[in-house]
C-alpha positions as CSV (number, residue, x, y, z in Angstrom):
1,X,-80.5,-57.0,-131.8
2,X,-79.1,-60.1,-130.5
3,X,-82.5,-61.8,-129.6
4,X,-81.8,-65.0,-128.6
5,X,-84.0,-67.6,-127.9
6,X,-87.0,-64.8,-128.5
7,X,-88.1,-64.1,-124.9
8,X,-87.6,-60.6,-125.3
9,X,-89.5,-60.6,-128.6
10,X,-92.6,-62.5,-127.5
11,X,-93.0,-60.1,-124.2
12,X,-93.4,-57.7,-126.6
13,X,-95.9,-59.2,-128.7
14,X,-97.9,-59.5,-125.4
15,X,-97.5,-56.1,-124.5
16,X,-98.9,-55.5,-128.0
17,X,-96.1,-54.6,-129.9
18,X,-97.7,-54.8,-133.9
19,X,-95.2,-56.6,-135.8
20,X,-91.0,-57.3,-133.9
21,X,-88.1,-58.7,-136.2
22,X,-85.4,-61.0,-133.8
23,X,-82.1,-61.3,-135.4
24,X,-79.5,-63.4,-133.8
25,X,-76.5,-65.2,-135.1
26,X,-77.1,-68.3,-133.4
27,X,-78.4,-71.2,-134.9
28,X,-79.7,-73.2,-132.2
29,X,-81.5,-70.1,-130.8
30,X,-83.1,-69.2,-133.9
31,X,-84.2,-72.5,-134.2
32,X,-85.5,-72.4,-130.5
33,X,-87.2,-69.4,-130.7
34,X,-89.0,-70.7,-134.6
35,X,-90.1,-73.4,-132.3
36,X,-91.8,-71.1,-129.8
37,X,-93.2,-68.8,-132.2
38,X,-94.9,-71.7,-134.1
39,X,-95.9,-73.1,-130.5
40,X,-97.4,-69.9,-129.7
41,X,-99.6,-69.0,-132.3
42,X,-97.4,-65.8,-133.2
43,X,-95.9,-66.5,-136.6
44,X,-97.9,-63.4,-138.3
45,X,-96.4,-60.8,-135.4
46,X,-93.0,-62.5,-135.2
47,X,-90.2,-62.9,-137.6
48,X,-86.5,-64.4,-136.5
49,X,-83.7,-63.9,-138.8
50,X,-80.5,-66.1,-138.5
51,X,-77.7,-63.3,-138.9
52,X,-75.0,-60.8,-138.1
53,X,-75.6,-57.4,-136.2
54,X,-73.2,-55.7,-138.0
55,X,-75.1,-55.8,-142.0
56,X,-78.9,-56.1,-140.7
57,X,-80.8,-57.4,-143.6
58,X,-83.5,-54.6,-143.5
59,X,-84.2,-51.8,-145.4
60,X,-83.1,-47.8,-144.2
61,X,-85.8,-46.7,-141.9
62,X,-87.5,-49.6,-141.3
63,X,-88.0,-49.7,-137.3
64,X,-90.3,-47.4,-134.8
65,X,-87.7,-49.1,-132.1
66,X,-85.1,-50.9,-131.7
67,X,-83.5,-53.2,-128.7
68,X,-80.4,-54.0,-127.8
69,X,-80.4,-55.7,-124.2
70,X,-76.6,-56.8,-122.9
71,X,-75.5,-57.6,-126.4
72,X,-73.3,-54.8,-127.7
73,X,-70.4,-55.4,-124.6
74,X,-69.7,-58.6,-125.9
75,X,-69.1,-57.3,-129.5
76,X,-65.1,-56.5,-131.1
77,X,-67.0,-53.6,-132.5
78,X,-69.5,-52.1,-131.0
79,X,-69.6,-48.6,-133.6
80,X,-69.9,-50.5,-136.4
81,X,-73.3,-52.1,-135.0
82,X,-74.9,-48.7,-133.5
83,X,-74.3,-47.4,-137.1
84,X,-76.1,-49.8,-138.2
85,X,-79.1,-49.4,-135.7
86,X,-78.5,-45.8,-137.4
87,X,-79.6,-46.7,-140.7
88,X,-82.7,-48.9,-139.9
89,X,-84.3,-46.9,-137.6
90,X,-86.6,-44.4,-138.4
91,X,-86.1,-40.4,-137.5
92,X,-87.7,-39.9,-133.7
93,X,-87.4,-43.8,-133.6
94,X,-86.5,-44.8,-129.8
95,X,-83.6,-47.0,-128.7
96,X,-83.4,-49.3,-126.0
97,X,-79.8,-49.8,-124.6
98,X,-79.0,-51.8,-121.8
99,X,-75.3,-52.6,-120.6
100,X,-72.7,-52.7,-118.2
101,X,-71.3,-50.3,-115.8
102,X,-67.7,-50.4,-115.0
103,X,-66.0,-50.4,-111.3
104,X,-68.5,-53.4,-109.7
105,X,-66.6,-55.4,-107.4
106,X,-67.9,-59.0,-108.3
107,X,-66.6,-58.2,-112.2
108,X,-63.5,-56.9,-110.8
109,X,-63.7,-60.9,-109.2
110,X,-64.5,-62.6,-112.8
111,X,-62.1,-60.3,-114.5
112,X,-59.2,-61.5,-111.7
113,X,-60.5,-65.6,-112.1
114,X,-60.4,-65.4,-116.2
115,X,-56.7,-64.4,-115.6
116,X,-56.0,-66.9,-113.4
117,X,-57.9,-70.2,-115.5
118,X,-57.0,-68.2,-118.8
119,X,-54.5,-71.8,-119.1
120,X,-56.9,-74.1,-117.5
121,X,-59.2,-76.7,-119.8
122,X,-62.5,-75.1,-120.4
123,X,-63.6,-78.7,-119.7
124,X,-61.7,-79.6,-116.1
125,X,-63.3,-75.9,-115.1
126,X,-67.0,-77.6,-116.5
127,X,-66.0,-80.8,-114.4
128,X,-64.9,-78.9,-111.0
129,X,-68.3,-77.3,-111.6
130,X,-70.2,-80.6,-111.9
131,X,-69.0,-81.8,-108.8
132,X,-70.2,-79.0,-106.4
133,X,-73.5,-80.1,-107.9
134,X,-74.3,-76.7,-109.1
135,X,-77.2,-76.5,-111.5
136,X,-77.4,-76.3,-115.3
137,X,-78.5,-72.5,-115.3
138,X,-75.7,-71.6,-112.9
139,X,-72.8,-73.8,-114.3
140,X,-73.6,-72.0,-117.9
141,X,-73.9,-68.2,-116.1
142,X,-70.4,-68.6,-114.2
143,X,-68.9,-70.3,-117.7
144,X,-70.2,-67.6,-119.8
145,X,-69.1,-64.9,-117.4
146,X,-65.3,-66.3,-117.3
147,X,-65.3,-67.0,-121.3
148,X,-67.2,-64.7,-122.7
149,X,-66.0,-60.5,-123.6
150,X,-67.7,-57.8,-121.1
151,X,-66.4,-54.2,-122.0
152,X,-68.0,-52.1,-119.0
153,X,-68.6,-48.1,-119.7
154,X,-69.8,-45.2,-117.6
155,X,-73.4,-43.4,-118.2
156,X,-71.3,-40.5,-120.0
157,X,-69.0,-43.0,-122.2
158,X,-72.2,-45.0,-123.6
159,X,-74.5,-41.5,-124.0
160,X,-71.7,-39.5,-125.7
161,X,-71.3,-42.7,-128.3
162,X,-75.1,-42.9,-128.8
163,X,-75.2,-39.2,-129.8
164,X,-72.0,-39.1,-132.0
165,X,-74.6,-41.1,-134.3
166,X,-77.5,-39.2,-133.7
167,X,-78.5,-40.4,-130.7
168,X,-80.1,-37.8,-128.4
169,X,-82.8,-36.9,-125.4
170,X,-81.7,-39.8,-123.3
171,X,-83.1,-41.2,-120.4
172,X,-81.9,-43.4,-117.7
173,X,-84.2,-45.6,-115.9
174,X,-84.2,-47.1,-112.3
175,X,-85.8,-49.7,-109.8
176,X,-84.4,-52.9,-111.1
177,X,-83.8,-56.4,-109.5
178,X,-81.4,-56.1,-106.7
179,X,-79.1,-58.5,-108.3
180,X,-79.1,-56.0,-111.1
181,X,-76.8,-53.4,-109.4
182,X,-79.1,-50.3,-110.6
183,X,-78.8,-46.9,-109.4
184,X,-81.9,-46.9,-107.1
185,X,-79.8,-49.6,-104.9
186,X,-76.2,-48.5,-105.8
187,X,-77.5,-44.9,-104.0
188,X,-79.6,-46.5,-101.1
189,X,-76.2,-48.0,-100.3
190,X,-73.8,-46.1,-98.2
191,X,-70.7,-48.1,-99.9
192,X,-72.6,-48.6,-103.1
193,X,-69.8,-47.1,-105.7
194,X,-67.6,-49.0,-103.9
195,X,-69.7,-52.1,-104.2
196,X,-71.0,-51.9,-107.3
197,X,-69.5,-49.4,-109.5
198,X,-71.6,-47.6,-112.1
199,X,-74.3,-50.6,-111.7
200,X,-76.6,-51.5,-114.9
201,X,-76.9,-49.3,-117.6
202,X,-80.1,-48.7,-119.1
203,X,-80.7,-45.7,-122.0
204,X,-83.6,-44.7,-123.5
205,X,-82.3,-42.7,-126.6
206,X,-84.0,-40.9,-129.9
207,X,-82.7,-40.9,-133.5
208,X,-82.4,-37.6,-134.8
């Protein structure tokens, strides 16, 4: 859900997922990740559909399990896409949700700086960027993080969505990258909460 360029997808085919469906609504990744797939020899394992989260073009019950990996916090509605994850996955199907805590100091600091260049050119910002020679990767990471929507949650917000559409047994997972912000740092540090809030998100979750 929300694949991408297909990274996600073509880990799993080399883990030795059996058959993965990407759906994205952007062009140019879709394109990209064709490319790849082509590149890589996987077109029978793989297939990328250019489209919308919200009307999935699969049939009911069509998925053993389904990913959705920091999409859904950028999303108007985020409902309307679990309730579709709802209908294509299959009873005991797992689900894979990763997303944003709330309370981390260095969102606090993007949430402050999108207030303050909310009537600033996107394209000075882009410029000022350029000219502390920053690289590509990090000029796009900072201009997505001031542009783009991030609604944070809490561990009991996100699991008590997830169950009101038959979502259940969930389980959270730890021992992430440190610039992750996951519990198994956030609780090794002394001023952790403080720091970092309720860190990274990750549920695993069965349909019912």
């Amino acid at each position: 859900m929300g694949c991408g360029n297909g990274s996600f997808c073509f880990a799993l085919a080399e883990l030795g997922a059996r058959y993965i469906e990407g759906i994205d609504f952007g062009e140019n990744s879709i394109r990209y990740a064709e490319q790849l797939r082509h590149w890589l020899q996987l077109s029978e394992k793989i297939h990328f559909t250019l489209g919308n989260v919200y009307a999935l073009p699969y049939k009911m019950d069509s998925f053993d399990t389904v990913i959705q990996n920091g999409v859904f916090h950028h999303l108007a509605n985020e409902n309307h896409a679990i309730r579709e994850i709802g209908r294509v996955i299959k009873p005991g199907g797992l689900l894979w949700y990763y997303t944003e805590g709330e309370g981390a100091l260095h969102n606090e600091i993007f949430e402050m700086s999108s207030v303050l260049l909310k009537d600033v050119p996107i394209d000075f910002v882009k410029r000022v960027l350029l000219e502390l020679h920053l690289s590509p990767n990090k000029i796009h990471y900072l201009m997505d993080r001031l542009n783009a929507t991030y609604r944070k949650t809490t561990w009991n917000e996100i699991t008590e969505r997830l169950a009101s559409f038959g979502f259940g047994d969930f389980r959270g997972f730890k021992g992430g990258f440190k610039w992750e912000y996951d519990q198994e740092i956030i609780e090794s540090d002394p001023y952790g909460r403080e720091k970092f809030g309720e860190g990274i998100i990750r549920v695993l979750a069965e349909y019912k």
